[in-house]
C-alpha positions in Angstrom: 7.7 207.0 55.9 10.7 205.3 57.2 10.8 203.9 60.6 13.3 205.9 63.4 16.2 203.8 64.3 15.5 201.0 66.9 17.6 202.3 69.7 16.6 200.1 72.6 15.9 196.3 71.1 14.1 194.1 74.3 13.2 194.7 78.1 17.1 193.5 79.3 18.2 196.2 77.4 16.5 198.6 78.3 16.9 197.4 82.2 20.9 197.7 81.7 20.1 201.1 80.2 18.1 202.6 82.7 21.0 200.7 85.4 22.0 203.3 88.0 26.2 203.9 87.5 28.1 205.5 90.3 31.5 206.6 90.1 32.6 204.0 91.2 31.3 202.1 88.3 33.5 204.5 86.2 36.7 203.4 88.2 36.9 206.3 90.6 36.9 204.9 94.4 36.3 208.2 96.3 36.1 206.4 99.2 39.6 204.6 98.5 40.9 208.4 97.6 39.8 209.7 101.5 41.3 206.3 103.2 45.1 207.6 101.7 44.3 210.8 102.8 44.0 209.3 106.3 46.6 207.2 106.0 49.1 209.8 105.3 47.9 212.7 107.3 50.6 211.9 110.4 53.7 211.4 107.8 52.6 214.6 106.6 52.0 215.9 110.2 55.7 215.2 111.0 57.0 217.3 108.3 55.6 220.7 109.4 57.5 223.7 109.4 56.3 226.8 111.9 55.5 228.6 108.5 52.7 226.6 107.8 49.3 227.9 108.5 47.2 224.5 107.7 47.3 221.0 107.3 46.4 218.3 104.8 42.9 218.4 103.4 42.3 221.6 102.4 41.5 223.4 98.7 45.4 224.9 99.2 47.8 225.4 101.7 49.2 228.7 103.7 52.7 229.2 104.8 54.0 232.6 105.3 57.5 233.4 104.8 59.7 233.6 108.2 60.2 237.0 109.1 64.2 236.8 109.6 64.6 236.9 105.9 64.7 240.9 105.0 64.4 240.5 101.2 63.2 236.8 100.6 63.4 235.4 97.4 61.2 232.3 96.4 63.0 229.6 94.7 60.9 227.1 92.7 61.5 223.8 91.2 59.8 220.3 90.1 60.8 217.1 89.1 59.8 213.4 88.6 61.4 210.2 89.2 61.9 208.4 85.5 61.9 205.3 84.4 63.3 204.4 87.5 59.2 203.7 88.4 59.5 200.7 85.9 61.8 199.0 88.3 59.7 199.7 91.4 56.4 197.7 89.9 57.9 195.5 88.2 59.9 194.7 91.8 56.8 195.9 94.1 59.6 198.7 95.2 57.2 201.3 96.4 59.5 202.8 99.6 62.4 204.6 98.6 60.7 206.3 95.1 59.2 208.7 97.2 62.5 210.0 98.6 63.8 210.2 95.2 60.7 212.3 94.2 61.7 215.1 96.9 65.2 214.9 96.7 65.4 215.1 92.5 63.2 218.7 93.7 65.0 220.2 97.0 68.0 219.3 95.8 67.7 221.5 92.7 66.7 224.7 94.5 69.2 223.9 97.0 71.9 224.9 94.7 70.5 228.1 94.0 71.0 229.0 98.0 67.3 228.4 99.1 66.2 226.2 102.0 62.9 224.1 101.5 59.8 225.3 102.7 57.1 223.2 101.2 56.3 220.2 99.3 54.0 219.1 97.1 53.4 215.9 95.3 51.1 214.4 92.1 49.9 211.0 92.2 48.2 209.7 89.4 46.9 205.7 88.7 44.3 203.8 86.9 43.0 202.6 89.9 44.0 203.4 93.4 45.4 200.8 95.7 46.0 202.3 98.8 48.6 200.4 100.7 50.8 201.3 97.5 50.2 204.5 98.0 50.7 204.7 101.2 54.2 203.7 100.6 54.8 205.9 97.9 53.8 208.8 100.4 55.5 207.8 103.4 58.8 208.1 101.5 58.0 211.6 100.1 57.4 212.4 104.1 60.6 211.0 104.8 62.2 212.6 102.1 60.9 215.9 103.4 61.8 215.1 107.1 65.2 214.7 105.6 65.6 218.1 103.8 63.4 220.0 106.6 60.4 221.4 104.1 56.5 220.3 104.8 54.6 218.3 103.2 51.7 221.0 103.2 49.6 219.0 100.5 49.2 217.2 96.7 47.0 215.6 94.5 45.7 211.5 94.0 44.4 211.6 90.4 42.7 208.0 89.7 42.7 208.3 85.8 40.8 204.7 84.6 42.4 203.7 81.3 45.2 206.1 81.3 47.4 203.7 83.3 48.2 199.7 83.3 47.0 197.6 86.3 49.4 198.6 89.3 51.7 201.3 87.7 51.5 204.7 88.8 52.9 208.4 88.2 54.8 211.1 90.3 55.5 214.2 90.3 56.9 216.7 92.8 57.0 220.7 93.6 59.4 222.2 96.0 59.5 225.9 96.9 62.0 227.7 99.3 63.4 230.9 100.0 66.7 232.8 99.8 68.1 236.3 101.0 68.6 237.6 97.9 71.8 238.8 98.6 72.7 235.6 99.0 71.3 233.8 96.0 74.3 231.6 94.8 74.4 232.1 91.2 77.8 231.3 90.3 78.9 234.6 88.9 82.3 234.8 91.1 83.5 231.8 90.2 87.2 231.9 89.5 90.5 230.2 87.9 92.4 228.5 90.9 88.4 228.0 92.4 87.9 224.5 94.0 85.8 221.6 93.2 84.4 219.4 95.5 82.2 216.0 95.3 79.8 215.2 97.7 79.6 211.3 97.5 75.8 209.7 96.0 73.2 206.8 97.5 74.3 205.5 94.1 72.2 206.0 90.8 69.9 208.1 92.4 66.9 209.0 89.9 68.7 209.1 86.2 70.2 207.2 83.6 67.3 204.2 84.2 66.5 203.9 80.6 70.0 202.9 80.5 70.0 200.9 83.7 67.2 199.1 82.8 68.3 197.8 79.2 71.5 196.6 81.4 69.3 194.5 83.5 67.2 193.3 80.4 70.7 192.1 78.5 72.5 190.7 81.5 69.7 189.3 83.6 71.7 189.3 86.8 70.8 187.7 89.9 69.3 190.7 91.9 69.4 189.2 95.3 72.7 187.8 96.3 75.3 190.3 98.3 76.4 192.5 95.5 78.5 195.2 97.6 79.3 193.7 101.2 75.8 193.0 102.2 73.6 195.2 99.9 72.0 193.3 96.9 72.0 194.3 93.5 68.5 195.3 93.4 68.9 197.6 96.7 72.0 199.2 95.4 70.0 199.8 92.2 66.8 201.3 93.9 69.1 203.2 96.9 67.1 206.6 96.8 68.8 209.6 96.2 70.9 211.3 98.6 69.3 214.9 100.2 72.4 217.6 100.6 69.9 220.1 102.0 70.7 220.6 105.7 74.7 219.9 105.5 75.1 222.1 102.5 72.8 224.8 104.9 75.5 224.5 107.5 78.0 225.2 105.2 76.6 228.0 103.5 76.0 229.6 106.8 79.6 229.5 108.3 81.4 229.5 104.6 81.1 231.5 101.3 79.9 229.3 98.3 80.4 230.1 94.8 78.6 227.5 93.3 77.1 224.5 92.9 75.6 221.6 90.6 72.8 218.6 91.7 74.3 215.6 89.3 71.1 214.3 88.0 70.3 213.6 83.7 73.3 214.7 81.9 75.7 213.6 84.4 78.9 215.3 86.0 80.1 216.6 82.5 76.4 218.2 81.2 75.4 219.5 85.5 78.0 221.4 86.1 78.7 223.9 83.1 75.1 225.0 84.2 76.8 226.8 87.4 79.8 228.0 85.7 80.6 231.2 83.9 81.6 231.4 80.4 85.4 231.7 80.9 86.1 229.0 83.5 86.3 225.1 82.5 85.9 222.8 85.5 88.7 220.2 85.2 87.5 217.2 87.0 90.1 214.1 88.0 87.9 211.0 88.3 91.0 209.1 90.5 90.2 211.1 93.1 87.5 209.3 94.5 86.8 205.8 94.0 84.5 203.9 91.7 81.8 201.8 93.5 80.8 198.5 92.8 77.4 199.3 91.2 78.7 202.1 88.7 82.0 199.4 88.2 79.1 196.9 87.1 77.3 198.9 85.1 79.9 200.3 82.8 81.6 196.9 82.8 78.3 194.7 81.7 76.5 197.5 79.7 80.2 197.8 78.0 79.6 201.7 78.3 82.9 203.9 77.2 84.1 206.2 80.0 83.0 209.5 78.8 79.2 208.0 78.3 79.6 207.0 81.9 80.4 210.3 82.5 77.3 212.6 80.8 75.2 209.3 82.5 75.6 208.7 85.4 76.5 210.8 88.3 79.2 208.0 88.7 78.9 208.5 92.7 79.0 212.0 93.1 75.9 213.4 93.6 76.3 217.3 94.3 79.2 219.5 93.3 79.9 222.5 95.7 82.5 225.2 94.5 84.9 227.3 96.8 87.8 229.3 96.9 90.9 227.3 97.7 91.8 229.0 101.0 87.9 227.3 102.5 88.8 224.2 100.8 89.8 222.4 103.7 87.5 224.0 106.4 84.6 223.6 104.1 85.6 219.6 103.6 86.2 219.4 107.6 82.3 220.9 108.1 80.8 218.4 105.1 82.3 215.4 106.6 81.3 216.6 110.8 77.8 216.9 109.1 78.0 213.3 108.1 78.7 213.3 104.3 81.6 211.7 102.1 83.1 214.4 100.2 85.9 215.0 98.0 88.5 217.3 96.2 87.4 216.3 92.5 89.4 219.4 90.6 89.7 222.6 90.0 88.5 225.7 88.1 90.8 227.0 85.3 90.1 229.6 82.3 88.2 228.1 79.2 90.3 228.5 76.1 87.7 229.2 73.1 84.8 227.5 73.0 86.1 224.6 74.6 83.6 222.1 77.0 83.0 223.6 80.5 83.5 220.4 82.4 86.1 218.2 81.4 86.4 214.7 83.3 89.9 212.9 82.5 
């Protein structure tokens, strides 16, 4: 009769078999996991809404929906932050991403008409270092102070293996609410409509595959006044503007038609996704001015126009649609509410199949 396979060879190995293994052994710090909860719980704490029924900590989160709405409608939307994350470890950047994370989200359902109401993020690392973390998380609370939702909750996932030493991954959820009677959907959006640009932080949260093979070519020095005193690493990692509560005032006092977050795909791609078949936005890019940052990057990435154009949201960040007669009232609100705005162009009627936005 054969012998069974040997499975265990000497008295070591069967010590280091017999070896009691923790999570912690795995790579999962629990006890790491409750110290960020800690940590963030008063960012979080400042970013409550009266809606909410609970705080951080919890298996889920309650918020009811504010009674002045008479036929609330939930608007929903998520979002990352990119490739732009490959500049924040490879420059221990970990302040401003988290801003980007809530703006790339409220900024989205904002153009449908809804105001935030909650926020929720997804962090997930290798290994958790929690003073990163933190920092990641204080910007998402900032970023949610800034648009007025909560930060009701999330999830730390500590994944060994799936991630290399020190990088990370985020994700975000926004929900709000609209009347639905005044969900803006675009719909009435007319020839002799028009547009306006609401001025960006810069590149925001898209176009960094590009940015980033820009940097790799050019090797620029990162650190000496770029634009007055601003650096070109801070005007690269600027987070992205949040419209939310000036683009509320408006749509309380004015009638909007539409409007269009600039984010992957750029002015020309964002905006046709507002618009009704038979209109073409006709965009005039001398009508506001080119910044040093987007001058730079189409000058040393050598990057035509147009591609600058479906890129980049080449420094507007959010375009917001009206009839010509609020034009100017509407502009007088946007800029008493502290933003840099613009009359871009106009609406016209599409002849055949013809692009929707045309920049010239």
């Amino acid at each position: 009769m054969k012998a069974s396979r040997k499975t265990i060879r000497n008295e070591s190995e069967l010590a280091l078999n017999t070896t009691s293994l923790s999570y912690r052994d795995a790579g999962v710090d629990i006890d790491a996991g409750d110290a960020l909860v800690e940590n963030i719980k008063p960012y979080a704490k400042r970013t409550l809404r009266p809606e909410v029924l609970g705080g951080i900590g919890g298996f889920g989160a309650l918020v009811e929906i504010s009674k002045k709405y008479r036929e609330p409608v939930l608007v929903s939307g998520t979002d990352g932050v990119g490739t732009k994350l490959k500049l924040a470890f490879e420059w221990n950047c970990h302040d401003t991403v988290g801003i980007d994370l809530v703006g790339m989200s409220v900024n989205d359902i904002l153009v449908q008409g809804a105001e935030p109401l909650f926020f929720l993020d997804y962090f997930a690392c290798g290994r958790l270092n929690v003073p990163q973390a933190t920092e990641v998380i204080k910007g998402i609370a900032a970023g949610c102070e800034q648009s007025g939702c909560a930060l009701i909750g999330g999830e730390t996932a500590e994944m060994p293996g799936m991630y290399p030493e020190g990088e990370y991954d985020l994700a975000g959820f926004a929900v709000g609410v609209v009347e639905k009677s005044k969900v803006i959907s675009g719909r009435d959006i007319a020839p002799g409509d028009v547009v306006l640009g609401l001025k960006s932080n810069g590149v925001h949260s898209n176009g960094f595959s590009l940015v980033r093979r820009i940097l790799e070519r050019e090797k620029p020095e990162l650190d000496i006044p770029f634009d007055g005193a601003t650096t070109l690493r801070q005007a690269i990692m600027a987070p992205t503007r949040i419209y939310v509560k000036p683009l509320l005032k408006l749509m309380e006092t004015l009638p909007v038609k539409g409007m269009a977050h600039i984010t992957g795909g750029g002015i020309t791609e964002n905006t046709p996704r507002v618009l009704p078949d038979n209109v073409v936005a006709e965009i005039d890019a001398t009508t506001w001015p080119t910044t040093p940052l987007f001058a730079w990057l189409q000058k040393a990435g050598n990057v035509d126009p147009q591609e600058m154009y479906r890129t980049f949201n080449c420094g507007i960040g959010m375009v917001v649609i009206v009839a010509a007669e609020h034009a100017a009232d509407a502009m007088a609100l946007l800029a008493a509410e502290g933003e840099t705005v613009w009359q871009i162009g106009h609406i016209r009627a599409r002849a055949g199949d013809e692009h929707q936005t045309r920049v010239a």
